[in-house]
C-alpha positions as a Markdown table, in Angstrom:
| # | Residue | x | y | z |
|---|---|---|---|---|
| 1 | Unk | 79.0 | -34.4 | -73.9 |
| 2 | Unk | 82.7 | -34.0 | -74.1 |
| 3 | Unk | 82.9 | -37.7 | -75.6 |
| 4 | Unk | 80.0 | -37.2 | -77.9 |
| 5 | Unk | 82.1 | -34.5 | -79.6 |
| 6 | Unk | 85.1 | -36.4 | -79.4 |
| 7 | Unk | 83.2 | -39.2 | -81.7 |
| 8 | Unk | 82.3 | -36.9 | -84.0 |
| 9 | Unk | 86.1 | -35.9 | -84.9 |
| 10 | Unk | 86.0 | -38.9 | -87.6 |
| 11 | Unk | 82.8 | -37.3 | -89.4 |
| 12 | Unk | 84.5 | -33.6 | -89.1 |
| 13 | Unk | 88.2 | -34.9 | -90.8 |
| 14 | Unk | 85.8 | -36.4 | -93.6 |
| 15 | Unk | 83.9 | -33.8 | -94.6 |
| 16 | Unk | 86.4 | -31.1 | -93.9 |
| 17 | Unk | 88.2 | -33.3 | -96.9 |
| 18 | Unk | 85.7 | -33.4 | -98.9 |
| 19 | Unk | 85.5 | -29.7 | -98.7 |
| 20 | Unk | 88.9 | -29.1 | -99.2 |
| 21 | Unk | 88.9 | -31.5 | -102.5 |
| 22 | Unk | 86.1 | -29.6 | -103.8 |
| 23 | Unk | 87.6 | -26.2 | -103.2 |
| 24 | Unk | 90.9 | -27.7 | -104.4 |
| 25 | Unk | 88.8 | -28.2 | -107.6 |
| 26 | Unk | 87.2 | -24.6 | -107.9 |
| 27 | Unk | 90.9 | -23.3 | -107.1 |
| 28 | Unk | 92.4 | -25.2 | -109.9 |
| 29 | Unk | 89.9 | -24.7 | -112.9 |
| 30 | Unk | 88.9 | -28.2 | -112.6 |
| 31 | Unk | 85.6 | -26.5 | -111.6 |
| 32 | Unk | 83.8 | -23.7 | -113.2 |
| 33 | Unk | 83.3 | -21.2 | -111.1 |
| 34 | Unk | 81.4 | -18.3 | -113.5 |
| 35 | Unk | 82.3 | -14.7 | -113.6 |
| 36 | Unk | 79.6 | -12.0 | -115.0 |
| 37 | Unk | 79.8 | -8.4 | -116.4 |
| 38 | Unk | 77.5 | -7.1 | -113.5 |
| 39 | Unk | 79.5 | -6.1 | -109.9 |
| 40 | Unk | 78.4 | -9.1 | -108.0 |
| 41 | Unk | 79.0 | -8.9 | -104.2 |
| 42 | Unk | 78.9 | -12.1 | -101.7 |
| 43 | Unk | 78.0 | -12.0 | -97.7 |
| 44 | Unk | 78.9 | -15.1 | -96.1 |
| 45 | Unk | 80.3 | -16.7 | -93.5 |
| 46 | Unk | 82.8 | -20.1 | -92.7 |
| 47 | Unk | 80.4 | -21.2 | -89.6 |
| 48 | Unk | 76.3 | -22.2 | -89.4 |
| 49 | Unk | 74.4 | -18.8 | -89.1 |
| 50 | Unk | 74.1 | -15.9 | -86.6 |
| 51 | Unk | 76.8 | -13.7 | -88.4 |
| 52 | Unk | 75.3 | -11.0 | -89.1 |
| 53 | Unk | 74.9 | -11.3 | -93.0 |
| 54 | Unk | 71.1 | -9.9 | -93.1 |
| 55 | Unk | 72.3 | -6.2 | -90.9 |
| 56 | Unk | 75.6 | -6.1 | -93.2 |
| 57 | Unk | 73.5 | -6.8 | -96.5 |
| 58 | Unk | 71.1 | -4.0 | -95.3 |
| 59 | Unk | 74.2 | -1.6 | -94.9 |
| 60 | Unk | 75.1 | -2.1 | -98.4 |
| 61 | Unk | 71.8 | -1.6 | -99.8 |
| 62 | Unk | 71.9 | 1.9 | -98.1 |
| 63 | Unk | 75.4 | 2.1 | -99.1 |
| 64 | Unk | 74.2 | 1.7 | -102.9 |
| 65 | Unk | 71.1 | 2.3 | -103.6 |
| 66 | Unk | 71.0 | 5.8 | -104.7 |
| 67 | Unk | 73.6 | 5.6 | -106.8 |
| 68 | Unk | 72.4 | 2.1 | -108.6 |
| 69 | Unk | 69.7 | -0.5 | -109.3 |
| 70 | Unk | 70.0 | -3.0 | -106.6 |
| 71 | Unk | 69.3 | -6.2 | -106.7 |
| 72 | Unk | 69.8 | -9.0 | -103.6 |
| 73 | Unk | 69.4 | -13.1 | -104.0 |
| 74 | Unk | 69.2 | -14.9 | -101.4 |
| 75 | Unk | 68.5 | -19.1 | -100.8 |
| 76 | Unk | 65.5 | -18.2 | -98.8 |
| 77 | Unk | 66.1 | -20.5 | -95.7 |
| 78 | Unk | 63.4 | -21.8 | -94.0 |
| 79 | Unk | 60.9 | -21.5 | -97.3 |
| 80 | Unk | 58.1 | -23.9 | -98.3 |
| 81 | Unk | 58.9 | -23.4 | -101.8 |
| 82 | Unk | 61.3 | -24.0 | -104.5 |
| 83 | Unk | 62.8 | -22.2 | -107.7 |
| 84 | Unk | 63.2 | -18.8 | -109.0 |
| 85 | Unk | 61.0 | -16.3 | -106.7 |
| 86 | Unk | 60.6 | -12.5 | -106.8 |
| 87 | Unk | 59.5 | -11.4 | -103.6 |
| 88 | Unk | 56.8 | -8.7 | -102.8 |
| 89 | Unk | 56.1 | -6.9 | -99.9 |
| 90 | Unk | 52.7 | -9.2 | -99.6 |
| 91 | Unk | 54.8 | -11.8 | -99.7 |
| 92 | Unk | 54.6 | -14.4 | -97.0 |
| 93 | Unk | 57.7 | -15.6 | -94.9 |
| 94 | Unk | 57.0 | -19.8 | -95.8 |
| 95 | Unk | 56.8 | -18.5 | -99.6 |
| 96 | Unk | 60.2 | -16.7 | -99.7 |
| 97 | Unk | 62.0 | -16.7 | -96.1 |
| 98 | Unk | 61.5 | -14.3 | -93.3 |
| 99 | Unk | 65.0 | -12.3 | -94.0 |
| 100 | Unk | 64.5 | -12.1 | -97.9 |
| 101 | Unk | 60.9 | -10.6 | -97.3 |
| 102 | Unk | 62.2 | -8.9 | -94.2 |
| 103 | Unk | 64.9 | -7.1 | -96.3 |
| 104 | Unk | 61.8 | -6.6 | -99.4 |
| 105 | Unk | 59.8 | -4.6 | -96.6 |
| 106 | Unk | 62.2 | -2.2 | -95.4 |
| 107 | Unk | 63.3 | -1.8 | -99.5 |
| 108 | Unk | 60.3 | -2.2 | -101.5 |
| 109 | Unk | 62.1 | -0.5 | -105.0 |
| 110 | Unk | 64.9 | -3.0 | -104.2 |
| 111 | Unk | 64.5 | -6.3 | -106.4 |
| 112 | Unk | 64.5 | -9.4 | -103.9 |
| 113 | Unk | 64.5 | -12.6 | -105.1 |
| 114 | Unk | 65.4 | -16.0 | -104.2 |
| 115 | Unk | 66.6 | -19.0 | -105.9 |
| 116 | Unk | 68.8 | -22.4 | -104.2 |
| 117 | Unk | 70.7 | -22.5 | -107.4 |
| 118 | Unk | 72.4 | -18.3 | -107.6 |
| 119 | Unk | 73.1 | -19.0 | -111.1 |
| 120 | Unk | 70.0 | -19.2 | -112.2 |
| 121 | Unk | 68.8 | -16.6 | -110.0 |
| 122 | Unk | 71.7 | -14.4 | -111.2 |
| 123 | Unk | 70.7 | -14.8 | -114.8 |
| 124 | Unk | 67.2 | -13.8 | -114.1 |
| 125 | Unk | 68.1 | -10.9 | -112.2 |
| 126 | Unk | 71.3 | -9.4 | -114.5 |
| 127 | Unk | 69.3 | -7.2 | -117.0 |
| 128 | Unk | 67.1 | -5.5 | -114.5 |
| 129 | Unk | 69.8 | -4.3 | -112.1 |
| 130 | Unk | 73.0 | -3.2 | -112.2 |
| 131 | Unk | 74.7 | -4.6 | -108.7 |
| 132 | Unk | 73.7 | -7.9 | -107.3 |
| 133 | Unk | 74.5 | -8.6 | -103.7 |
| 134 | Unk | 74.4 | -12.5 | -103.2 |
| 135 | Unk | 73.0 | -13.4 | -99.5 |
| 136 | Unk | 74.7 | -16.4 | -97.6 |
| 137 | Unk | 76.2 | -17.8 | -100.6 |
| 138 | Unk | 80.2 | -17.6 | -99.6 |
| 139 | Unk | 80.3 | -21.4 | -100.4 |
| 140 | Unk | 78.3 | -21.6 | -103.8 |
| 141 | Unk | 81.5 | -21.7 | -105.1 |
| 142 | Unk | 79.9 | -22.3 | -108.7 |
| 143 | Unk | 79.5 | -18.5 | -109.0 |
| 144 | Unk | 82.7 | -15.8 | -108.4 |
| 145 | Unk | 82.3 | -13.0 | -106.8 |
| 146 | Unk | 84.0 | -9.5 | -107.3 |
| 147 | Unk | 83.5 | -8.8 | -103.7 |
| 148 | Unk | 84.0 | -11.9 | -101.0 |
| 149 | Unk | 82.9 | -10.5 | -97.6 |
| 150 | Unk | 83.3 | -12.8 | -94.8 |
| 151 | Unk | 82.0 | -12.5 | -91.3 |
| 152 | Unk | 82.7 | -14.1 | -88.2 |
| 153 | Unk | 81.1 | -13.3 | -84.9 |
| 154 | Unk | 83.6 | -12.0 | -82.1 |
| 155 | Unk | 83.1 | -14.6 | -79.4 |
| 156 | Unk | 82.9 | -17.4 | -82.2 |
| 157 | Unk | 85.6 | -16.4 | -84.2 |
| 158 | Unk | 86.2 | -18.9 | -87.2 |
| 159 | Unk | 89.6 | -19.3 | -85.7 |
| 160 | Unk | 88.4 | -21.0 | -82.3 |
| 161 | Unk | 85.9 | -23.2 | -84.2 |
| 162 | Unk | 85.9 | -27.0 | -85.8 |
| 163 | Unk | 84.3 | -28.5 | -88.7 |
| 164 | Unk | 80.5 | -29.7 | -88.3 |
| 165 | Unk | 79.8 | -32.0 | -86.6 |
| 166 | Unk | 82.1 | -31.0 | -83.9 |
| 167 | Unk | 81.7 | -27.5 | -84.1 |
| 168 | Unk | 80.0 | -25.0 | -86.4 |
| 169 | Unk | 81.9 | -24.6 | -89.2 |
| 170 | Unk | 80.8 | -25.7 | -93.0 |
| 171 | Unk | 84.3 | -26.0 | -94.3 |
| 172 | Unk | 88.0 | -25.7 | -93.1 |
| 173 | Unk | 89.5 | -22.4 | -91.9 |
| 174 | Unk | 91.4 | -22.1 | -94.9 |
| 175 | Unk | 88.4 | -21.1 | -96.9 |
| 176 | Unk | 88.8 | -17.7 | -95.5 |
| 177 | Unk | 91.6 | -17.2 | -98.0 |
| 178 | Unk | 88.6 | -16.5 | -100.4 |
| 179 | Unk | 87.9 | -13.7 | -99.1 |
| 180 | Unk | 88.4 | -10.1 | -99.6 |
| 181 | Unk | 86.9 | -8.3 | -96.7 |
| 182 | Unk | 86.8 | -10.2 | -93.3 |
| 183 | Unk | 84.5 | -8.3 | -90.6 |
| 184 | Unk | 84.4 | -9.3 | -86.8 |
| 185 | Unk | 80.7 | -8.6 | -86.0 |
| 186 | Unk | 79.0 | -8.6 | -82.7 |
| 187 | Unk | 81.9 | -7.1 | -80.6 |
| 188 | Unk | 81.5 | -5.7 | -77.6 |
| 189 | Unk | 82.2 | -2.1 | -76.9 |
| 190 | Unk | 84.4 | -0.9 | -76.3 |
| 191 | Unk | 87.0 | -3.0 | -78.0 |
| 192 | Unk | 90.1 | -2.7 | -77.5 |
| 193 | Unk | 93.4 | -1.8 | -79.7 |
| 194 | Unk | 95.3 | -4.2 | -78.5 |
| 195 | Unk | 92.9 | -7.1 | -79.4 |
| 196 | Unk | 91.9 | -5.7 | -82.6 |
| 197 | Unk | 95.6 | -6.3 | -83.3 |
| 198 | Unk | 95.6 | -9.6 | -82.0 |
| 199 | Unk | 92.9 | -11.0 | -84.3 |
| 200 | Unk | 94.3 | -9.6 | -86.9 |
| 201 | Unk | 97.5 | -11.4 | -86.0 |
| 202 | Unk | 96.1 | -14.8 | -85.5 |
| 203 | Unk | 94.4 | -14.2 | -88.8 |
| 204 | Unk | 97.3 | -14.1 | -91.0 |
| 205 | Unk | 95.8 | -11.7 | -93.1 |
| 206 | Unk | 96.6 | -12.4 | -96.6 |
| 207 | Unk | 98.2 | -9.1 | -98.9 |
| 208 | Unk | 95.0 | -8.1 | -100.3 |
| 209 | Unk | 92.8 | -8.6 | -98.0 |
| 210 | Unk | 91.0 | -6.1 | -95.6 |
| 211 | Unk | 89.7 | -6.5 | -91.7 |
| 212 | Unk | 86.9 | -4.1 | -89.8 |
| 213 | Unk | 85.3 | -4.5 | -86.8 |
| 214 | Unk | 81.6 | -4.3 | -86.0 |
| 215 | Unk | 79.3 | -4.2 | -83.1 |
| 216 | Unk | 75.0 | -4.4 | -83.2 |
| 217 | Unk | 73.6 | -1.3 | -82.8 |
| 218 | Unk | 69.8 | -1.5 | -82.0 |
| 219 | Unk | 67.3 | 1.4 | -82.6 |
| 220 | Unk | 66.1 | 3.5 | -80.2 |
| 221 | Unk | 62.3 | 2.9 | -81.2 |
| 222 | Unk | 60.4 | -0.2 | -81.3 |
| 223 | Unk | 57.7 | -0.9 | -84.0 |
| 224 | Unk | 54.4 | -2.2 | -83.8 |
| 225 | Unk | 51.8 | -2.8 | -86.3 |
| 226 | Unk | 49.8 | 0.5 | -86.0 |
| 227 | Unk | 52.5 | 2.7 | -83.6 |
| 228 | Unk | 56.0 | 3.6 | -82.5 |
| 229 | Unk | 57.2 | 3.7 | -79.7 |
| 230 | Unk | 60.7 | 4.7 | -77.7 |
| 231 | Unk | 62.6 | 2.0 | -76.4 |
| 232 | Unk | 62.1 | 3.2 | -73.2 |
| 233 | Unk | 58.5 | 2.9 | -72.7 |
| 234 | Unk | 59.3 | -0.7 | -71.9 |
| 235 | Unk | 61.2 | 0.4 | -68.9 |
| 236 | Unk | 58.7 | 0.3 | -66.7 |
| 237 | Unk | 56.6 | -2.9 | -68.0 |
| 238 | Unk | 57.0 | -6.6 | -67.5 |
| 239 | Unk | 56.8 | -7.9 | -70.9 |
| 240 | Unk | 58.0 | -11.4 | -72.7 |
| 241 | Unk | 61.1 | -11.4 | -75.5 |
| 242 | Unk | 60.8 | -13.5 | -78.1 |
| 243 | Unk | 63.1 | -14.4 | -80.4 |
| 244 | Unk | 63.8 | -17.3 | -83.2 |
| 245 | Unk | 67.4 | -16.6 | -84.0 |
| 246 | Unk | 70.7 | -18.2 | -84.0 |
| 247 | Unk | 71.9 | -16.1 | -81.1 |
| 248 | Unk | 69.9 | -14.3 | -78.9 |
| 249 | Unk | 72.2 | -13.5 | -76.4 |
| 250 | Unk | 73.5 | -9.8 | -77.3 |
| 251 | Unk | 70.0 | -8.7 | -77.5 |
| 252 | Unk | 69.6 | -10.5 | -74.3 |
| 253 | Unk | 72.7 | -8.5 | -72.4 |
| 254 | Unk | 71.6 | -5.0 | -74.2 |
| 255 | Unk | 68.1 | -5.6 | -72.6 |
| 256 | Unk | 69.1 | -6.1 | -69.4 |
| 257 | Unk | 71.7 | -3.6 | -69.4 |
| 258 | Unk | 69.4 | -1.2 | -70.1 |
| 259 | Unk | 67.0 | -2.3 | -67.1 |
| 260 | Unk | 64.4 | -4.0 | -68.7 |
| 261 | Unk | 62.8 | -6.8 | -66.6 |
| 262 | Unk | 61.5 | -9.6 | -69.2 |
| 263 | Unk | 60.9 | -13.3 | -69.4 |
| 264 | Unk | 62.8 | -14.7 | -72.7 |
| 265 | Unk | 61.0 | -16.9 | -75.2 |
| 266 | Unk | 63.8 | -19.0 | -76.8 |
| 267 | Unk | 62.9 | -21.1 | -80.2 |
| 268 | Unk | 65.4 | -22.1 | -82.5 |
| 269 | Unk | 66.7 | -20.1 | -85.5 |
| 270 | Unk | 63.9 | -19.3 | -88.3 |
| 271 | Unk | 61.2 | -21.1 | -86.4 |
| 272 | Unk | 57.6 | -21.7 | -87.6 |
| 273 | Unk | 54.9 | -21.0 | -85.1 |
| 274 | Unk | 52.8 | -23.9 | -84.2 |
| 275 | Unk | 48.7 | -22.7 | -83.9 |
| 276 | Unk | 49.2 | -23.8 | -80.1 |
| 277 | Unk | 52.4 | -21.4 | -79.1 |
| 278 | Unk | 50.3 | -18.8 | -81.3 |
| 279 | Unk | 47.7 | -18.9 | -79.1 |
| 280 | Unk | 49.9 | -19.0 | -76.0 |
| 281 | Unk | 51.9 | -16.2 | -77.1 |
| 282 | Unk | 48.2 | -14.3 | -77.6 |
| 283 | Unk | 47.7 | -14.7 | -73.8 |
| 284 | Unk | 50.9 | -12.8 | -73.3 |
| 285 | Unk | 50.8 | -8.9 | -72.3 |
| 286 | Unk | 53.7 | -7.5 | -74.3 |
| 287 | Unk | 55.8 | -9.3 | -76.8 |
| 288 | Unk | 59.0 | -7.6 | -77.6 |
| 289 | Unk | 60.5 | -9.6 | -80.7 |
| 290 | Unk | 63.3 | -9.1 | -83.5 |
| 291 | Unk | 62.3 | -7.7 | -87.0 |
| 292 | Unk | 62.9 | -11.0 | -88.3 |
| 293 | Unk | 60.6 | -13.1 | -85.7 |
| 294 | Unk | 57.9 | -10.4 | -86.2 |
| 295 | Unk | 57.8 | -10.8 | -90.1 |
| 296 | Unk | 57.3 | -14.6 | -89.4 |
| 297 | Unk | 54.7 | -14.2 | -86.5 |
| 298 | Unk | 52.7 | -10.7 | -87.2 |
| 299 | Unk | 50.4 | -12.4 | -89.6 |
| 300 | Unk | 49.3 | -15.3 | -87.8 |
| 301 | Unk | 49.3 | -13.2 | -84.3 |
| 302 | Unk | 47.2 | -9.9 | -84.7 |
| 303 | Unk | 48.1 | -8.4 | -81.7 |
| 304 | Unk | 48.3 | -4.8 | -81.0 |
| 305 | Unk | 50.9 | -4.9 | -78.1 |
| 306 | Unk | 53.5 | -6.8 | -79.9 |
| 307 | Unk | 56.9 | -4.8 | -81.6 |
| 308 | Unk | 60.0 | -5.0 | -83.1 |
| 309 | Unk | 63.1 | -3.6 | -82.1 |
| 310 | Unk | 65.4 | -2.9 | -85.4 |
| 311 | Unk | 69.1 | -3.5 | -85.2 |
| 312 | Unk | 71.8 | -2.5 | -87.5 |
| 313 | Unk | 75.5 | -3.1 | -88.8 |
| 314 | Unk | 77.9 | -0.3 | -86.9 |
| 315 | Unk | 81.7 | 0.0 | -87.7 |
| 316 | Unk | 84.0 | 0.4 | -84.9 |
| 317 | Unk | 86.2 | 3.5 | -85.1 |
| 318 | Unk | 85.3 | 5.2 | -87.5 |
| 319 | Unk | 86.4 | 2.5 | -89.9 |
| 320 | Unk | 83.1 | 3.0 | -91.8 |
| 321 | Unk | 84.2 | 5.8 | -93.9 |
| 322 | Unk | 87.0 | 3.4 | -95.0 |
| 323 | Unk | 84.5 | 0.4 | -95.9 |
| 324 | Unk | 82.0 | 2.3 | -97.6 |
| 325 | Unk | 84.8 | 4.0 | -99.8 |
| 326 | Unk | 86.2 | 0.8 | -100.7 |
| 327 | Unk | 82.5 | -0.5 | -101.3 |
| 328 | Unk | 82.1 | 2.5 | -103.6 |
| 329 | Unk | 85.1 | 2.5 | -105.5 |
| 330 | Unk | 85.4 | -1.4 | -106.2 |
| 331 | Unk | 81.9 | -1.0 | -107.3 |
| 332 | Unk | 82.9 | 1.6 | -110.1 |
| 333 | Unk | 85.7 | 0.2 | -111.1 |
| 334 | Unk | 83.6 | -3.1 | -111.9 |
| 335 | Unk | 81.2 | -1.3 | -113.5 |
């Protein structure tokens, strides 16, 4: 394995150039990179998925949706379709994504639409709303953000990590010079002073830029298609997680922290369910499964013992006050 990756260090150097040339060109002018009149607000990331971005784009729907229109855009990965969509709660996870309808669910007044080209979804969107928060879209450098928010996951920091093929990341380190906010996400807890400060150090932070700190923090309920439950009326059942996400493995350690005894379903990140694991995964007694997994499978697996556990963006130390004010008052003054 070790000199697999070392033959992919020719592909990484040549696209991590051709990524720098092209940013060089956005940076420059040579590029147009569009501006708009309406607060626009990106959540991205430097490496391939698993950041975060859906929790933190749910915290800043919360954040401002009673004091404007909302409206999110997302690519809709994963989708069987193409073009300009609006999704609906009825909507199905191959028509617009599992996240974008996961996010239209939980937010039904909140407009949700997708589009691969956030132009075009932007200018469809701009007279119905009066904030846009872009979803994954840190490198569609053809539109500019007021707000860059960057995330990077604690134990794959950005910093540790090398250009695809190699490693995970979709262009050079230096891209994080874009943004405005940088937020560590999935840290354990608790986390330590000392190493907050040494992130911050190796990050080389740039004047105006701001760093937080985040950890998951999962709901004490699970949901089901007809009940709720508390998390802890698993504690005494064998039952099977399933998940289809990037990385499993803090649900994984909170689970078994907690006591639970459970077998682990692994499939990879946004997967579709064949009709032959849907019918294995019928035979099952419990499924325990992330919101995201259960807006993909519920419809095709009408199963009464099968729930979600919810999980959410939390700010370490109190830094959320700080966030959300600096959310808030960029926000006005943009407006």
């Amino acid at each position: 394995m070790k000199y697999l990756r070392f033959l992919g260090f020719p592909f990484a150097f040549l696209y991590g150039l051709l990524m720098s040339v092209r940013n060089g060109m956005y940076n420059n002018g040579w590029l147009e990179s569009r501006e708009y009149a309406i607060p626009i607000i990106c959540v991205g990331n430097l490496s391939m998925g698993g950041t975060g971005k859906s929790p933190m784009i749910a915290y800043l729907v919360k954040l401002l949706k009673d004091d404007y229109k909302i409206g999110v855009l997302s690519r809709g990965y994963g989708r069987k379709t193409s073009g300009y969509l609006e999704v609906e709660s009825h909507s199905t996870a191959k028509e617009v994504g599992d996240e974008p309808l996961q996010l239209k669910q939980n937010f039904p007044s909140v407009l949700t639409a997708v589009c691969e080209d956030r132009r075009t979804g932007i200018e469809k969107m701009k007279s119905r709303v009066e904030v846009i928060l872009l979803d994954d879209a840190f490198q569609h450098r053809k539109v500019k953000p007021d707000i860059n928010i960057l995330l990077t996951p604690f134990h794959e920091l950005y910093l540790d990590d090398y250009i695809v093929p190699v490693g995970r990341l979709r262009e050079p380190t230096t891209g994080a010079r874009r943004a405005d906010v940088i937020i560590v996400t999935k840290c354990p807890q608790p986390l330590s002073y000392a190493k907050q400060q040494e992130i911050q150090f190796r990050m080389q932070l740039l004047p105006h830029q701001r760093l937080y700190f985040s950890r998951i923090g999962y709901d004490s309920k699970i949901y089901g298609k007809s009940e709720i439950q508390p998390l802890q009326y698993l504690l005494d059942k064998k039952f099977t997680l399933l998940t289809g996400i990037a990385n499993p493995d803090p649900l994984v350690a909170f689970l078994q922290k907690q006591g639970f005894y459970f077998e682990h379903e692994k499939f990879r990140d946004h997967h579709y369910f064949s009709e032959a694991e849907i019918k294995r995964l019928s035979q099952k007694d419990i499924i325990l499964t992330t919101e995201k997994d259960y807006v993909r499978l519920q419809p095709h697996l009408d199963k009464f013992a099968m729930y979600f556990l919810p999980i959410k963006t939390v700010l370490l130390n109190e830094q959320n006050e700080f966030f959300e004010q600096y959310i808030k008052d960029a926000v006005k003054n943009m407006g």
